[in-house]
Each structure stands twice: as C-alpha cells, then as structure tokens.
MITOR-796007 format. One record per residue (C-alpha): x, y, z. Coordinates in steps of 0.05 Angstrom, whole numbers, padded with zeros to 5 digits, always signed. Example, Ala and Ser with C-alpha at 12.3 -4.5 7.8 and 13.67 -1.06 7.14 Angstrom:
REM residues 2
+00246-00090+00156;+00273-00021+00143;
REM end
This chain:
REM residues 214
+00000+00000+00000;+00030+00072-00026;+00033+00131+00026;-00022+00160-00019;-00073+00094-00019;-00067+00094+00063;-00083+00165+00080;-00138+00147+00031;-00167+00083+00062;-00154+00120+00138;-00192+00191+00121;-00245+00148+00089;-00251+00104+00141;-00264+00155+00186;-00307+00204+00149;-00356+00149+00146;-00350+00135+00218;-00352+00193+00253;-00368+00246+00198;-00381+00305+00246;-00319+00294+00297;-00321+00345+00357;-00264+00364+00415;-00284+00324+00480;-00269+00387+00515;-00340+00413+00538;-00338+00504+00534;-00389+00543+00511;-00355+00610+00490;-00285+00618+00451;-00255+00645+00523;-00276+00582+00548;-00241+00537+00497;-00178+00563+00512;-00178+00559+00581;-00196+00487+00573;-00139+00478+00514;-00093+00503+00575;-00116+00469+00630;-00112+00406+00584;-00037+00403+00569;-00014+00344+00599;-00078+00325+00630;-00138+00287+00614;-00202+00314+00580;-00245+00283+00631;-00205+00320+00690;-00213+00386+00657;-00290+00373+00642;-00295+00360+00715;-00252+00417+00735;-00285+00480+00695;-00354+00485+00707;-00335+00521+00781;-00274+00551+00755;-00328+00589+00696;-00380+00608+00753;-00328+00642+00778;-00297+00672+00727;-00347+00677+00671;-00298+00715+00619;-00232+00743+00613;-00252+00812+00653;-00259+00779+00719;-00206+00727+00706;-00162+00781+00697;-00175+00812+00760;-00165+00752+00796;-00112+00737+00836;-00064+00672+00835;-00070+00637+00892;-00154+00646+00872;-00139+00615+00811;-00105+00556+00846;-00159+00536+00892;-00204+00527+00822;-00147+00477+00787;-00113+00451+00840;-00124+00374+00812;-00106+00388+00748;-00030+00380+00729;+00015+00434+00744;-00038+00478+00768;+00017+00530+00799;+00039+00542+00732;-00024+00542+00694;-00058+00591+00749;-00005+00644+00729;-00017+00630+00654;-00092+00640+00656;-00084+00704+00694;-00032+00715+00651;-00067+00711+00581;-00130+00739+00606;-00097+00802+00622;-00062+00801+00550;-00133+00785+00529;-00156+00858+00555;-00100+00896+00549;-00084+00876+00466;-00151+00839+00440;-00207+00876+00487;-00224+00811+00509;-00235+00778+00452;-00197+00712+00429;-00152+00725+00367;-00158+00676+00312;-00090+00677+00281;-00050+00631+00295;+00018+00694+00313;-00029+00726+00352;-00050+00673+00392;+00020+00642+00414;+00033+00711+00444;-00006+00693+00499;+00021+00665+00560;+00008+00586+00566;-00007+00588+00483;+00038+00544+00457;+00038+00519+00382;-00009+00466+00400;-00062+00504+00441;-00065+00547+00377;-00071+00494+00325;-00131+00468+00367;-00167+00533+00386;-00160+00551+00315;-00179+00481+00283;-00233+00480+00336;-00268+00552+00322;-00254+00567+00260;-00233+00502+00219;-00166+00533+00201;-00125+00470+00181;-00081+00468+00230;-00059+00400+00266;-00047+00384+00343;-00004+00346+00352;-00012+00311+00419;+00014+00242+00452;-00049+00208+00410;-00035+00233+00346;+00039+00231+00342;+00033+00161+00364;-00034+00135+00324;+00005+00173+00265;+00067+00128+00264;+00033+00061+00287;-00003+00061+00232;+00049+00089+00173;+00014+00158+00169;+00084+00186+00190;+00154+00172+00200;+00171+00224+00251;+00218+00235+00305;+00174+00292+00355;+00111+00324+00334;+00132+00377+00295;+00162+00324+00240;+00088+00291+00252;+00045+00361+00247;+00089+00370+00177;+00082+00294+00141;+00012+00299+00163;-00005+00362+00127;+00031+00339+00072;-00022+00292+00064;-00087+00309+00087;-00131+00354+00048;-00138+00420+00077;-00215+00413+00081;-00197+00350+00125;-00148+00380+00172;-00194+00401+00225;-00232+00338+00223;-00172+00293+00223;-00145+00324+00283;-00204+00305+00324;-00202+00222+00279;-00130+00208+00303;-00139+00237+00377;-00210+00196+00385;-00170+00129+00363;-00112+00141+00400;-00158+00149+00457;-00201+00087+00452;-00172+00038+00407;-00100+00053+00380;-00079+00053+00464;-00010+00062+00488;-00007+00001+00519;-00057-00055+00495;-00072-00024+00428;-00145-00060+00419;-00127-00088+00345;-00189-00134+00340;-00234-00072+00341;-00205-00041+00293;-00227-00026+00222;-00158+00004+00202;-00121-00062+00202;-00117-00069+00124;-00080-00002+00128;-00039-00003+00187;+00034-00026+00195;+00029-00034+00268;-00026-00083+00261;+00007-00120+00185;+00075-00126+00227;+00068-00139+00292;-00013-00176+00300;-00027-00202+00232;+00058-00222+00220;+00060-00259+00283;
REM end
C-alpha cells in the first residue's frame, strides 16, 4: 500500500464513521475553549471537564479572570497538572486578552502564541476548533496513532504536524485532528492497542507487522 492509498483508506474510514468529529473538551464561548486547551496540556479531557464548570462560575470571561488573583486561581485547578503554573498563565493571558484583544480571542494563529500558556499546540486546536483553520495538534495520540499506523515517519511532533499536512486535504485537517486523537484514545492505546476492534487493520503497519505477522 502507497503513502497516498493509506491516508486514503484512513480519512475514508473515518469520514464514514464519525463524519461530524467534535473536541471532547465541553466550553461554551471561545474564552472558554482556551482555558480548557490550557488546562488540558498534559492532563486528561475528563479532569478538565470536571474541573471547569466552578472555575467558569467564577470567572465567567476574561474581565474577571483578569482581576483575579493567583492563589484564587489555584484553589479552582488545584487537581489538574501543574496547576501552579497554569494559574499564572490563565491570569496571565487573560490580562493580555484585555490589554491587546479587548477581550476577545484572536484567531490567528501569531497572535495567539503571544499569549502566556499558548503554545503551538493550544493554537492549532483553538484555531482548528473555532474556525476550521487546518491546523494539526499534535498531541501524545496523534503523534503516536500517526506512526503506528504508517501515516508518518517522525521523530517529535513537529516532523508529525508537517508529514501529516503533507497529506491530508486542507478541508480534512480540522476533522482529522479530532479522527487520530479519538482512536488514539479508545482503540490505538499506548499500551494494549485494541487491534481486533479495529477497522484500520488493512491499512496499518502496526497491526500487518506486529498482530497479523506474528
């Protein structure tokens, strides 16, 4: 199977699947999305969706986030990973928010890695996310769906973020962000990759090498 028949058989695979694919992060304002994208770095979805609801009661937009102190912050994220850190950050960009974008979330891409706790990947998702800009996140899941399966050959995710756009059509990039993530979470696993469920075996090298070749 050429480079070109695989991405072929994978993208349609999952278009028919799961046609609509949507972030697992729950928000339901721009501001909010980011905060989660942050909060999320390193940490599970499911920890951040249990960990925002208060945190937004209490600080419903950037204005009063802003205004908030550190240590308030804290008490909100404390069980998330490196909460210390990401408190400053979130006070940090909201306060960049107001001073540079009158609270409003920029949607380019320079704009938004400005921002203290934006890295590369927080913008290629809050970008992907709102606006369908093809940009790919390249996470744990995705870098290592990506090369199980022969999508990519790379050594660290920016190698992985490059072959993949290489290959995907741009109309496809937002959707195959959320594809690869979703299998990496549930079926393509770190550890016990669940093989017999699933439907990419014909097009995976992981599975043709080390399941079916055994």
């Amino acid at each position: 199977m050429t480079i070109k028949e695989r991405y072929a058989f994978v993208l349609d695979f999952f278009e028919k699947q799961n046609p609509n694919p949507e972030t697992e992060l729950i928000y339901d304002s721009p501001y909010q999305l980011l905060v989660a994208v942050i909060l999320s770095a390193q940490c599970t979805d499911v920890r951040v969706n249990l960990t925002t609801p208060a945190l937004f009661e209490k600080f419903p937009d950037p204005e009063t986030l802003a205004k908030a102190e550190v240590e308030e912050v804290f008490e909100y994220i404390k069980s998330i990973t490196f909460p210390n850190n990401k408190s400053k950050q979130l006070v940090g960009m909201a306060k960049m928010l107001m001073e540079k974008h009158n609270g409003k979330i920029p949607l380019e891409h320079k704009e938004l890695i400005k921002l203290p706790g934006v890295g590369r990947k927080t913008a290629n998702v809050v970008t992907s996310v709102l606006d369908n800009q093809p940009h790919m996140a390249v996470d744990t899941h995705v870098f290592r769906v990506s090369n199980r399966i022969g999508l990519t050959r790379a050594k660290n995710v920016l190698e992985s973020e490059k072959q993949l756009l290489r290959h995907i059509p741009k109309d496809l990039v937002h959707k195959a962000h959320h594809w690869i993530i979703l299998h990496g979470r549930y079926i393509c696993k770190a550890r016990t990759p669940l093989c017999a469920q699933c439907g990419l075996q014909v097009a995976c090298k992981y599975f043709q090498k080390e399941i079916k070749g055994k």
